[in-house]
C-alpha positions as CSV (number, residue, x, y, z in Angstrom):
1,X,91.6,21.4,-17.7
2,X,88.2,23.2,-17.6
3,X,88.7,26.7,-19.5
4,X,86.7,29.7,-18.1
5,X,84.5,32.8,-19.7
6,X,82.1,35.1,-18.6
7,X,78.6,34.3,-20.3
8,X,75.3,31.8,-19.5
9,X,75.3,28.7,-20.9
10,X,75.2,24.7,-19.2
11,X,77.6,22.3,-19.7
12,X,77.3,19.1,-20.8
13,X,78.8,15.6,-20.5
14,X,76.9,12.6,-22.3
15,X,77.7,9.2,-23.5
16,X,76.4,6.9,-25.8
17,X,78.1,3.8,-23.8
18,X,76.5,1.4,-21.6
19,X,79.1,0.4,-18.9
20,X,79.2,-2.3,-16.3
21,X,80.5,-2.3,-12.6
22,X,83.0,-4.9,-12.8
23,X,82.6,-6.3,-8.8
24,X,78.9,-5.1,-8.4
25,X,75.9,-7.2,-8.8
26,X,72.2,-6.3,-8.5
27,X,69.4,-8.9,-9.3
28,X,66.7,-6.1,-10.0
29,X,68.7,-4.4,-13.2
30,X,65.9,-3.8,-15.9
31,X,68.2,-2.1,-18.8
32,X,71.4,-0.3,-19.0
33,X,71.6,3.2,-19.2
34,X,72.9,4.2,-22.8
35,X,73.2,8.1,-21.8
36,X,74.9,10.5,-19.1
37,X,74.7,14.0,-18.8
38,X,76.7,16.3,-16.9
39,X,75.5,19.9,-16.3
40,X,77.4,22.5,-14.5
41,X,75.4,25.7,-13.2
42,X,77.3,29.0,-13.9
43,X,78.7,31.3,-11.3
44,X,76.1,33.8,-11.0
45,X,77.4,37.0,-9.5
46,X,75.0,38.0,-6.4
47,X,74.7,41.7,-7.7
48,X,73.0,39.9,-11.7
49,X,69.8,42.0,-11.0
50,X,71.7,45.6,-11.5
51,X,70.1,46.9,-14.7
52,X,74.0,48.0,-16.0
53,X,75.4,45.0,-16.1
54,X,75.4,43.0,-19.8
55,X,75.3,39.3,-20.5
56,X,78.9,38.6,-20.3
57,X,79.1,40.3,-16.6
58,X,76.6,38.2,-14.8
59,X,78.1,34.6,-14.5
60,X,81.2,32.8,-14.7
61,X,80.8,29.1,-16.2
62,X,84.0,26.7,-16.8
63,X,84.0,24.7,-20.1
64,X,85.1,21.0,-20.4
65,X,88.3,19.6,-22.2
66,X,89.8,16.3,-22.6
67,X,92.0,16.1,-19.9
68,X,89.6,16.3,-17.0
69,X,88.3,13.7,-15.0
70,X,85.7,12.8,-12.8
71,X,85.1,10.7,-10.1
72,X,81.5,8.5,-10.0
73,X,80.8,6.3,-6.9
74,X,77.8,3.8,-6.3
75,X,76.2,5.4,-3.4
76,X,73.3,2.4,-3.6
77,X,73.9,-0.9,-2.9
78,X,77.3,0.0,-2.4
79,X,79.2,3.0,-1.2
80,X,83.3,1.3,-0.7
81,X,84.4,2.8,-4.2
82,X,84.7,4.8,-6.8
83,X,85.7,5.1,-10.5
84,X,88.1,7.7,-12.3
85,X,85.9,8.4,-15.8
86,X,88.4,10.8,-17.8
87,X,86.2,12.8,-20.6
88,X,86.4,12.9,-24.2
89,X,84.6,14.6,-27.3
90,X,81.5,13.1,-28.7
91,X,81.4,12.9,-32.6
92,X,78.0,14.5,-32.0
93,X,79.1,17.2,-30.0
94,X,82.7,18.0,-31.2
95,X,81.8,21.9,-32.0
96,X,81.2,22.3,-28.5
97,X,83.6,22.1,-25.5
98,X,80.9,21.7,-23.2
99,X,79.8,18.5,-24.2
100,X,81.9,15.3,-23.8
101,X,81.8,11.4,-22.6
102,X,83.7,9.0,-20.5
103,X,85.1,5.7,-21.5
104,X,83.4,4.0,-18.3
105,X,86.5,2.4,-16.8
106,X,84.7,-1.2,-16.6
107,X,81.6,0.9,-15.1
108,X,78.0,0.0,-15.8
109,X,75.4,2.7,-15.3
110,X,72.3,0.3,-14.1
111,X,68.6,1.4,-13.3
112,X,67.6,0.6,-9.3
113,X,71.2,1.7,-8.3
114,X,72.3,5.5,-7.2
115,X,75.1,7.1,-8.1
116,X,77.2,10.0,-7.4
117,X,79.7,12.2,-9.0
118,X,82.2,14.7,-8.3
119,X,85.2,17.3,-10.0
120,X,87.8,17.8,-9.8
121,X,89.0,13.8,-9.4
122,X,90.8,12.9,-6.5
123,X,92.1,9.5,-5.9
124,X,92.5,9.9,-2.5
125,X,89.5,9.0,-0.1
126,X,88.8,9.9,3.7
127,X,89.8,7.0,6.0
128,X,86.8,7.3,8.1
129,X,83.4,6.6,6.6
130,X,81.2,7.8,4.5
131,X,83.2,6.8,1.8
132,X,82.1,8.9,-0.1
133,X,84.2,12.1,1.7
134,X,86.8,13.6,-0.8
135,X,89.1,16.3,0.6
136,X,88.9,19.5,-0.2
137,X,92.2,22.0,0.0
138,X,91.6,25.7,-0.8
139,X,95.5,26.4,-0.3
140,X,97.8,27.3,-3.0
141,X,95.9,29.6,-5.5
142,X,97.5,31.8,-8.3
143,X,94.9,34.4,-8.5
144,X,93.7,33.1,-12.3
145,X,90.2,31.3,-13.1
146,X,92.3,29.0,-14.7
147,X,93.8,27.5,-11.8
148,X,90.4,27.7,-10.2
149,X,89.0,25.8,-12.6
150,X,91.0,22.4,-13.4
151,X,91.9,22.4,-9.3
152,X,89.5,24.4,-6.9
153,X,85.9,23.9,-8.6
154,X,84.6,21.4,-6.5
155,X,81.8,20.1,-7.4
156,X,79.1,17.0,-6.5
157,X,76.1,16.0,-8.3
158,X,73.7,13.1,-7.0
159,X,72.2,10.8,-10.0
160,X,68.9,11.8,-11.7
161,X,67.0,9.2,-14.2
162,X,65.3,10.2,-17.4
163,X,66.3,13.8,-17.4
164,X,66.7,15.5,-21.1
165,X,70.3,15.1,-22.4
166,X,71.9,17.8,-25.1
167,X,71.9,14.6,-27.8
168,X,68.4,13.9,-30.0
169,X,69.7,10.1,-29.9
170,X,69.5,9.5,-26.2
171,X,66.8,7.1,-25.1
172,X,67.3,6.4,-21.4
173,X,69.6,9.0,-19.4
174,X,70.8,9.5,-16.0
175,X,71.9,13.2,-15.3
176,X,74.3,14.5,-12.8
177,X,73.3,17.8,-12.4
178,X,76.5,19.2,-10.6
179,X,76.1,22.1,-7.5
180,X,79.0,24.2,-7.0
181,X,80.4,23.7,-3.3
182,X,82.6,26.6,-3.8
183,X,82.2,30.5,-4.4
184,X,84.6,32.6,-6.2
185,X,85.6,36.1,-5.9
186,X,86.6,38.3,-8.1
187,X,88.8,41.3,-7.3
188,X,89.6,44.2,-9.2
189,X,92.4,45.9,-7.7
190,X,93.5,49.4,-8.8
191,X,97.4,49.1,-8.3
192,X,99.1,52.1,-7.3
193,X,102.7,51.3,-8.6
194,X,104.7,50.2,-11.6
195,X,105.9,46.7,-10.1
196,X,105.9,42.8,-10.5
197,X,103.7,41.7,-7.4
198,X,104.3,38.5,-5.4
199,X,100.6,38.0,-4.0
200,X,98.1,39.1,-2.1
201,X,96.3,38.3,1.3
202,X,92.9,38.9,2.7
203,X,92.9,39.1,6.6
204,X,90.1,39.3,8.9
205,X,90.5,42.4,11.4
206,X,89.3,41.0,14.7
207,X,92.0,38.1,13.9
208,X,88.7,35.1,13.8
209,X,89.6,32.1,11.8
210,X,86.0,32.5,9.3
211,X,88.1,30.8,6.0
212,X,88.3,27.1,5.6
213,X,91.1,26.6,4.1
214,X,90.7,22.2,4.6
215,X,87.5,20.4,4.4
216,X,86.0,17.3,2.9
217,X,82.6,17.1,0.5
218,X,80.4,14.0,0.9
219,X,79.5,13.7,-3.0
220,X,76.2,12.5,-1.9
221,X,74.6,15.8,-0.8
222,X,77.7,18.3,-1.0
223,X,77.8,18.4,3.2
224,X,81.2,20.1,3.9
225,X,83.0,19.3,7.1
226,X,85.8,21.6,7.4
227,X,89.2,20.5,9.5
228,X,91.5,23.5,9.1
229,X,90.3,27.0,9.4
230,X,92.3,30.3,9.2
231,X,92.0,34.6,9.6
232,X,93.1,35.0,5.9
233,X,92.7,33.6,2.5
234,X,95.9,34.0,-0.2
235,X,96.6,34.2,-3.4
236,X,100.3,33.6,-4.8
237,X,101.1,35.0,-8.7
238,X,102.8,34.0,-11.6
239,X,104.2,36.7,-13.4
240,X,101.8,39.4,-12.5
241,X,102.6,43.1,-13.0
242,X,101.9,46.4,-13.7
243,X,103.8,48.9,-16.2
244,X,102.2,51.6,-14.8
245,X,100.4,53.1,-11.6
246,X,96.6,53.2,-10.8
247,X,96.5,50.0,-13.5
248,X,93.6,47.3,-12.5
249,X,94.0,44.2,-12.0
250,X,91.2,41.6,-12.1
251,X,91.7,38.6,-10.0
252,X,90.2,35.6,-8.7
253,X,90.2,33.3,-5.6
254,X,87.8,30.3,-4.2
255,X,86.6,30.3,-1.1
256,X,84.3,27.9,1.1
257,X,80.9,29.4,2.6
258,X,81.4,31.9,5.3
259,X,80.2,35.3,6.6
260,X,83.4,37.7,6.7
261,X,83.3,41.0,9.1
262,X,85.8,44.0,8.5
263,X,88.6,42.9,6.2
264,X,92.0,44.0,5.1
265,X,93.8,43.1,1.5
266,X,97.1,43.6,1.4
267,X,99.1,42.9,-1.7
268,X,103.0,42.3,-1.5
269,X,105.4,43.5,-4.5
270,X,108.5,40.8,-5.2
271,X,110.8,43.6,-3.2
272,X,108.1,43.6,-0.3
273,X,106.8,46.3,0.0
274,X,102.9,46.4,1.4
275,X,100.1,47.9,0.1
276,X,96.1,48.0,1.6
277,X,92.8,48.4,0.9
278,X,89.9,47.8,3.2
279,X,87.0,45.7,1.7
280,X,83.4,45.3,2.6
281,X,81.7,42.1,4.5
282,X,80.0,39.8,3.1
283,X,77.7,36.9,3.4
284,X,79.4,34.2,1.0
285,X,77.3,31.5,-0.3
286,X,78.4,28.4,-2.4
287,X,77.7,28.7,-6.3
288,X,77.3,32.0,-6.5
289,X,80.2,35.0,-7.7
290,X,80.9,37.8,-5.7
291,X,82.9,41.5,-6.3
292,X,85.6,43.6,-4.3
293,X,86.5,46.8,-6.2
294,X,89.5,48.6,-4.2
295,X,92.2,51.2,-5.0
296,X,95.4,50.0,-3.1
297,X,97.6,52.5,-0.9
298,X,100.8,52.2,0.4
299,X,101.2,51.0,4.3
300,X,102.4,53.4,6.4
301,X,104.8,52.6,9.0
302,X,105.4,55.2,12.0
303,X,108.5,55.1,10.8
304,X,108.5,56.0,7.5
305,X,111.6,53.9,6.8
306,X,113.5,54.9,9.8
307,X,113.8,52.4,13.0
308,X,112.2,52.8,16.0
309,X,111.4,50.8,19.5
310,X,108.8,49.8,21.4
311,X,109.7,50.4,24.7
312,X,106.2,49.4,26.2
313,X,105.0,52.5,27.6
314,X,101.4,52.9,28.6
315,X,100.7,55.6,25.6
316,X,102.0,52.8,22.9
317,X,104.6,55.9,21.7
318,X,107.6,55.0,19.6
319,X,111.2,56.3,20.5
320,X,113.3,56.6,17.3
321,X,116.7,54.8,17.8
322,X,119.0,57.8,16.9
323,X,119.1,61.3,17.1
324,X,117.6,63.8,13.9
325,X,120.5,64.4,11.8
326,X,122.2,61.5,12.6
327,X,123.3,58.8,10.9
328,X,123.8,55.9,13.6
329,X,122.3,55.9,17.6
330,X,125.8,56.9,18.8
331,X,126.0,60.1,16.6
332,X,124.7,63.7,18.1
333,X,123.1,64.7,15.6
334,X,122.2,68.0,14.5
335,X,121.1,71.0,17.2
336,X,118.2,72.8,16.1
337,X,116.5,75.8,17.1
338,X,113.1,76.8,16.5
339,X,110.4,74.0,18.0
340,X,106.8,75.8,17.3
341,X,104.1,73.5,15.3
342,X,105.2,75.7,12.1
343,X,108.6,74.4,12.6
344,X,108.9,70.9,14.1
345,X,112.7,69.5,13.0
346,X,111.7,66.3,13.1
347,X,108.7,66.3,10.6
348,X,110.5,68.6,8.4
349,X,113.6,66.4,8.6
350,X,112.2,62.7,8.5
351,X,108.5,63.1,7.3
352,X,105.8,60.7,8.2
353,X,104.4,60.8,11.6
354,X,107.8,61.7,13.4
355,X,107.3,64.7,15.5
356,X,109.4,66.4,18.3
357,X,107.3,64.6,21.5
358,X,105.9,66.9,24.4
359,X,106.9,67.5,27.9
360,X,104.5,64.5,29.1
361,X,105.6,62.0,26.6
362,X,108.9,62.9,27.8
363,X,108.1,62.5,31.5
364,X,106.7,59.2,30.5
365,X,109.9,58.3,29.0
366,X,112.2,59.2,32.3
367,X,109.1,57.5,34.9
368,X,108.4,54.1,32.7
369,X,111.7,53.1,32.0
370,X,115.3,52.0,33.5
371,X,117.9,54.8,32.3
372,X,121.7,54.0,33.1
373,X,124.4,56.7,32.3
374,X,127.6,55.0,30.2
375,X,130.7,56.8,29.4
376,X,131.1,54.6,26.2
377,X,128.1,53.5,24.3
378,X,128.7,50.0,22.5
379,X,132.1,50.8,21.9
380,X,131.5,54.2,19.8
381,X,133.3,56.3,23.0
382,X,130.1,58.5,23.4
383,X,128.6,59.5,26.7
384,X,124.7,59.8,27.6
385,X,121.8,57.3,29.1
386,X,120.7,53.9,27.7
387,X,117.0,53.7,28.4
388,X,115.9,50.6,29.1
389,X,112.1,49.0,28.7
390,X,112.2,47.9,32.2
391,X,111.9,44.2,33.3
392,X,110.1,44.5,36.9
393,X,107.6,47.2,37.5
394,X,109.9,48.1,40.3
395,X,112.5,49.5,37.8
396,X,110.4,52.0,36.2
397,X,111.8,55.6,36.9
398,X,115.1,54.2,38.4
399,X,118.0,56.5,37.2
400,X,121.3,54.9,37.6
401,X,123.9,58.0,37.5
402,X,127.4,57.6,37.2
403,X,128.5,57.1,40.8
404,X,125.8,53.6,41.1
405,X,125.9,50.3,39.6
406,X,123.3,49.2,37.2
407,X,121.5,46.2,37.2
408,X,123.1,43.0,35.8
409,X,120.3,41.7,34.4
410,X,119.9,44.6,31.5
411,X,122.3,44.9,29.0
412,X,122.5,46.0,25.6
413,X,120.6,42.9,23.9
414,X,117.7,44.4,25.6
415,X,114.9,46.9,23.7
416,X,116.3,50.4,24.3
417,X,117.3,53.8,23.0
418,X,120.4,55.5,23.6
419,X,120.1,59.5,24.3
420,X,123.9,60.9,23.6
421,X,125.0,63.4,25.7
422,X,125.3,65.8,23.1
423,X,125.7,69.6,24.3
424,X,124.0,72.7,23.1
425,X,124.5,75.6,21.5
426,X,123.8,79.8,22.3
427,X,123.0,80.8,18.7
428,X,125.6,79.8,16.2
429,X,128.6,79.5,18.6
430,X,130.0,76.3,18.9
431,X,128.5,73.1,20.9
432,X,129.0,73.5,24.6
433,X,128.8,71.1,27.1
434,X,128.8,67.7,24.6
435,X,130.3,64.8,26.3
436,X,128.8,65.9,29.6
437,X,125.7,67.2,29.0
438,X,122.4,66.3,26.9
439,X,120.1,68.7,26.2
440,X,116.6,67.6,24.3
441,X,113.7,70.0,23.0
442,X,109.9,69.0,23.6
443,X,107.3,70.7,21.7
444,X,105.9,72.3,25.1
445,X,106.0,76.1,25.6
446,X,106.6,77.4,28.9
447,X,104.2,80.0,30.9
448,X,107.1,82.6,30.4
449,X,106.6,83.4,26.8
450,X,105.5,81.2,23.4
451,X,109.3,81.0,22.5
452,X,110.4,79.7,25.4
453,X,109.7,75.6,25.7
454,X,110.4,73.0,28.2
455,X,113.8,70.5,27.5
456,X,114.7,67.4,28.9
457,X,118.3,68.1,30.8
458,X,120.6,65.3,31.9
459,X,124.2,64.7,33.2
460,X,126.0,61.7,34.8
461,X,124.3,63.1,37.9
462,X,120.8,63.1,37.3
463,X,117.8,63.9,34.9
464,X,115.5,66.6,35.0
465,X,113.6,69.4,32.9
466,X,114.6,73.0,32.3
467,X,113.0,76.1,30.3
468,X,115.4,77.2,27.0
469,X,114.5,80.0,24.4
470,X,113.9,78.8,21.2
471,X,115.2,82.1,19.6
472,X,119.0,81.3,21.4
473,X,119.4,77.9,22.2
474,X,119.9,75.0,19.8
475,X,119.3,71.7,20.8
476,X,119.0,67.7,20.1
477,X,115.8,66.3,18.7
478,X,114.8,62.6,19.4
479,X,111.3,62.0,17.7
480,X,109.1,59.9,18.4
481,X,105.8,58.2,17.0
482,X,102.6,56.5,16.7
């Protein structure tokens, strides 16, 4: 496979061989040609003309070995084949990886004809013409140049005669000088965490499919003609971790031509857990390198590990599915007291961006959604309202009390939040009311005084709002998010 470093320098193939095409025939042959050169640019990174970068920064060129391949079609008089030319070392080159020759395969290299060449081999050919169409697949990739280089390099090189070879021996030569069709990026990722990580993802924002993840390469003039697109590129590892936060990691991946807008890279530890980074657009050209540098953070979800529901109301607020201080959605909870901004139970008790919601969020709760009073919540013998995201725009507000028969249509399968009916209390006396009566803070104070703040009140008969003191009355909390 082709090995990879950072430095400037070509790369060679030559031979000394003079091979013939076994089922070709051309009546204007002069001579054979006794040399071939290969010559790979290098990967020059778009930012080369910074004055801090050194030598070794400013390209990335792959080196040849032994066990790659490439494939060399006849593009003139004939364009139905191709030949599989797997490399070796040249006595006259063997302290140097980047030189090597091919065997020929029952080839013949012959003035008047035109040739083409391409890396890395692939047997497998287009069924539609030109011929001369290889498929390309971007998919797969590990995150290493090594990878990159013996599977994702592709390259194409039209034939050039009498070009200077790297051996003093070489009297007529045909050179295929190779173009890059790819780009590479490299990423270098400060990883907040101690972890093994599973891989990492690069999404476009606005969700458009600018990645080609499937194409094919006409060897001829390196036209790509892509068939698959996607919104993100991915990279899956092998054994990549970190032993300690803030570490860097360098990576690489190889992507077709495009022009990417606002992106998002999200990398995924082996226990999947998510962390982000936003990275800059770019206009990505083929044969050239390009850089992301990005300190990772941890996703936040509203949530902050608790569970939530979308009960699709109009402000997009999430309704946590159980009480603060309880431990399932049929427990009450604890009754709290105090509900000013310097003391909001539910930030204090769950963190994140739960917070005790206000009198209008709450009134969006009991007018956007289908509430139905049970005496015995899935099984757990509790009273209070399920609250249902309605199915018919004619549901929203309906309150279905205790003496009325809700619709058949919703049951518990359905998104919703159950609200138990659990009591208050009058400073530290015991919980009045629970099994009856549910009695739920919002962060609202009331004209009367700044301790005094508006609750949501409910019974099997109805649902309303009422004004408590927060210096007397302790009551439930169900928090909610964005």
């Amino acid at each position: 496979m082709k090995s990879n470093y950072l430095t400037f320098m070509s790369v060679c193939l030559l031979t000394s061989c003079s091979f013939e095409l076994a089922d070709e025939t051309n009546n204007n042959i002069t001579s054979d040609i006794d040399k071939v050169t290969l010559y790979s640019k290098p990967f020059v990174y778009e930012d080369d003309t910074r004055t801090n970068l050194t030598p070794t920064d400013k390209s990335i060129v792959f080196s040849w070995s032994s066990t790659d391949a490439i494939g060399v079609f006849p593009i003139k008089p004939t364009t139905n084949s191709q030949a599989k030319q797997e490399l070796q070392l040249p006595a006259d080159c063997e302290n140097d990886a980047h030189y090597a020759s091919f065997d020929g395969a029952g080839w013949g290299l012959r003035d008047g004809n035109t040739y083409a060449a391409y890396t890395p081999y692939n047997g497998k050919l287009t069924s539609e013409t030109p011929y001369t169409d290889v498929p390309i697949d971007m998919t797969g990739q590990d995150g290493t140049l090594a990878t990159i280089g013996e599977k994702y390099d592709y390259m194409y090189a039209p034939s050039k005669l009498n070009e200077e070879s790297c051996s003093t021996n070489s009297s007529h030569v045909v050179v295929f000088d190779f173009e890059h069709a790819v780009a590479i990026v490299e990423l270098k990722l400060t990883m907040p965490v101690a972890t093994t990580w599973k891989g990492i993802t690069i999404a476009n924002a606005d969700g458009k499919k600018v990645w080609t993840t499937n194409a094919t390469m006409n060897v001829a003039d390196g036209t790509i003609k892509s068939t698959e697109t996607s919104a993100s590129i991915s990279a899956t590892f092998k054994n990549v971790t970190t032993t300690s936060g803030n570490k860097q990691l360098t990576l690489y991946i190889a992507v077709l031509p495009t022009i990417t807008e606002s992106l998002t890279l999200t990398a995924t530890t082996i226990d999947g857990a998510e962390y982000t980074a936003k990275l800059a657009s770019k206009n990505i050209v083929h044969g050239k390198a390009y850089r992301w540098t990005a300190s990772l953070a941890a996703v936040q979800t509203p949530g902050n590990g608790r569970e939530w529901i979308d009960l699709g109301l109009p402000s997009g607020l999430k309704w946590a599915t159980m009480n603060v201080g309880a431990t399932n959605p049929g427990d009450y909870g604890e009754h709290y007291g105090s509900v000013s901004k310097e003391y909001d139970a539910a930030t204090k008790y769950w963190g994140g961006a739960w917070r005790t919601p206000t009198r209008s969020e709450m009134e969006e709760l009991v007018n956007c959604c289908y509430w139905v009073w049970t005496s015995n919540y899935n099984g757990t013998s509790k009273a209070g309202y399920i609250v249902y995201k309605v199915k018919l725009s004619s549901d929203k507000g309906q309150i279905v009390t205790s003496d009325k028969t809700p619709s058949s249509s919703y049951s518990l399968s359905d998104s919703h939040i159950f609200l138990p009916a659990a009591g208050r209390c009058w400073n530290t006396e015991d919980v009045d009311f629970a099994g009856t009566d549910g009695y739920y803070w919002s962060s609202t104070p009331t004209e009367i005084d700044s301790w005094y703040f508006w609750s949501l009140k409910f019974s099997p008969d109805g649902v309303g709002f009422n004004k408590l003191s927060a210096h007397h009355f302790f009551l439930s909390v169900l928090a909610v998010c964005m």
